[in-house]
N, C-alpha and C positions, 0 to 999 in steps of 0.2 A: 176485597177482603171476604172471605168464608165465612159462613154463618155458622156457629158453632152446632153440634149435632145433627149437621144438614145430610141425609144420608140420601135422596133420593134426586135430585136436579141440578144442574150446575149451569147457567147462566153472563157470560162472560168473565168469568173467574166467580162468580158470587153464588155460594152454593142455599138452593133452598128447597126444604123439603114441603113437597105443597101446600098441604094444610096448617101443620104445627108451626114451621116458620115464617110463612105468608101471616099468619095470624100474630106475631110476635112482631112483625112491622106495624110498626105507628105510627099515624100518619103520614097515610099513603100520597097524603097532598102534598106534601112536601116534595115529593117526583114532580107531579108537574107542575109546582114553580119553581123548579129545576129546570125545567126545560124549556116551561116561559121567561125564567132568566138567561136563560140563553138563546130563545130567541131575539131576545129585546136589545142583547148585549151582540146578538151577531157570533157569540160564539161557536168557532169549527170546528173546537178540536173533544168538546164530550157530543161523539154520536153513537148508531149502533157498534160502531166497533171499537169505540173505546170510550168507555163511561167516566171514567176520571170521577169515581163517586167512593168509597168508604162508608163503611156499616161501624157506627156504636153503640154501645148495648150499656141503655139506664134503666134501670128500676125494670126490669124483666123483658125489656122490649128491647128492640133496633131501632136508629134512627139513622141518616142518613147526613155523612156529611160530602161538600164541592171538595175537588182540588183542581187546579190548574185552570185560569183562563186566560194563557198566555196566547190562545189561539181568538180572542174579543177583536170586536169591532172588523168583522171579515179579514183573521187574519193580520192588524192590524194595517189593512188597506182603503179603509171607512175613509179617510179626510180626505184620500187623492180619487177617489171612485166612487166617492157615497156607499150607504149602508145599502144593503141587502138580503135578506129576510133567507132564513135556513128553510133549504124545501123540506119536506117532508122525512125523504128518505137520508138527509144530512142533518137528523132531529135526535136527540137518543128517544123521542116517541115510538118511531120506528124500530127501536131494539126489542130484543126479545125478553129483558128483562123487565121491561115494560109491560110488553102483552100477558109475560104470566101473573104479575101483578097486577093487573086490570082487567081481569077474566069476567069478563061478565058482570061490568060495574054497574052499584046501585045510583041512582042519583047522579049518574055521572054528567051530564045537562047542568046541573043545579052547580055541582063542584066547581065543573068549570066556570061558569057566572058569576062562583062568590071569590073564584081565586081571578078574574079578570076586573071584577070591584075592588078586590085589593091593591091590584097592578095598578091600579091609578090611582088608588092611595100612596103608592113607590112612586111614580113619577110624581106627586107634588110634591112627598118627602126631599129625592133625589135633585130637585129643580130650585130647592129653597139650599140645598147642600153642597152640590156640586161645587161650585166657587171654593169653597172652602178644602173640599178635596183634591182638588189642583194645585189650591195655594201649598196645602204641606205636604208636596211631593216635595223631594230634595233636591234641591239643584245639581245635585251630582248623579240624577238620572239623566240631563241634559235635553229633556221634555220641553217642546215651545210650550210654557203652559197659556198663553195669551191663545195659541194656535187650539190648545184642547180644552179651553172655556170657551171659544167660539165653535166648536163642533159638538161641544155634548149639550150646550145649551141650543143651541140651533137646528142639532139634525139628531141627536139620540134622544132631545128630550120633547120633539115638537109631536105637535097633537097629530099630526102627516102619519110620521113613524106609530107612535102608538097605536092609531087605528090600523096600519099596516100590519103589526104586532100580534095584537087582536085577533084580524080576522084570520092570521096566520097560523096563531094558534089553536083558534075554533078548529081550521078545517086541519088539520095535522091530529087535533084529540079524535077526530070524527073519523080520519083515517085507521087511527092505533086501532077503533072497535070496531069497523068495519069488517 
């Protein structure tokens, strides 16, 4: 989606003019737990080359919404091969919509810390909940769900993965501003 009066950069479809509309994004954290949700979820399909992200615009600013994670859990390969953590350059970190957005971040050490304390606020959330989100899938998606209560409890939501997650994420943020 185009930023409206964006007249000087353009960004995989997402046009932004660097100051005045850099500045009208609020927060900016909300990217990267974007892309720590999609590390975590294994998703392939938002990277640099296709962001699968939409721009809304509340009270004078943009915000940022997902679509599409039809590409989760590697592909939807995680049960029969286990998960696998997105390298770097199959991150949307790695985009360039990223780097102009994180030009020279302040606190960026700290950001990531307090959104990696959050993430394991989502895993206790996700770990008390899941059950429950397997249960009201429909049976006419014809899902084992016994099969995907034994793998998100076991292998997306074990502390293994997380610290995988993690540390996956550190060094992919450390990457983006290098």
């Amino acid at each position: 989606m185009v930023l409206h009066e964006a007249k000087s950069r353009t960004v995989g479809g997402i046009a932004v003019q660097s100051n005045t509309q850099k500045s009208k994004i609020w927060n900016k954290q909300t990217l990267l737990r974007i892309a720590l949700f999609d590390i975590w979820t294994s998703n392939e399909d938002r990277n640099h080359n296709n962001y699968n992200l939409l721009m809304t615009m509340a009270s004078g600013a943009y915000d940022w919404v997902v679509i599409d994670h039809g590409e989760a859990f590697n592909s939807n390969n995680a049960m029969q091969h286990g998960l696998t953590t997105l390298t770097y350059h199959d991150s949307i970190l790695q985009s360039e919509l990223y780097h102009l957005i994180f030009q020279k971040p302040h606190n960026f050490a700290a950001e990531i810390e307090l959104i990696l304390t959050q993430f394991d606020q989502w895993i206790t959330k996700a770990s008390h909940e899941t059950v429950g989100w397997i249960d009201a899938a429909p049976d006419s998606w014809g899902a084992n769900k016994d099969e995907w209560k034994t793998f998100l409890m076991d292998e997306w939501l074990s502390l293994s993965w997380s610290n995988d997650v993690k540390q996956a994420f550190r060094e992919h943020c450390q990457s983006m501003i290098s």
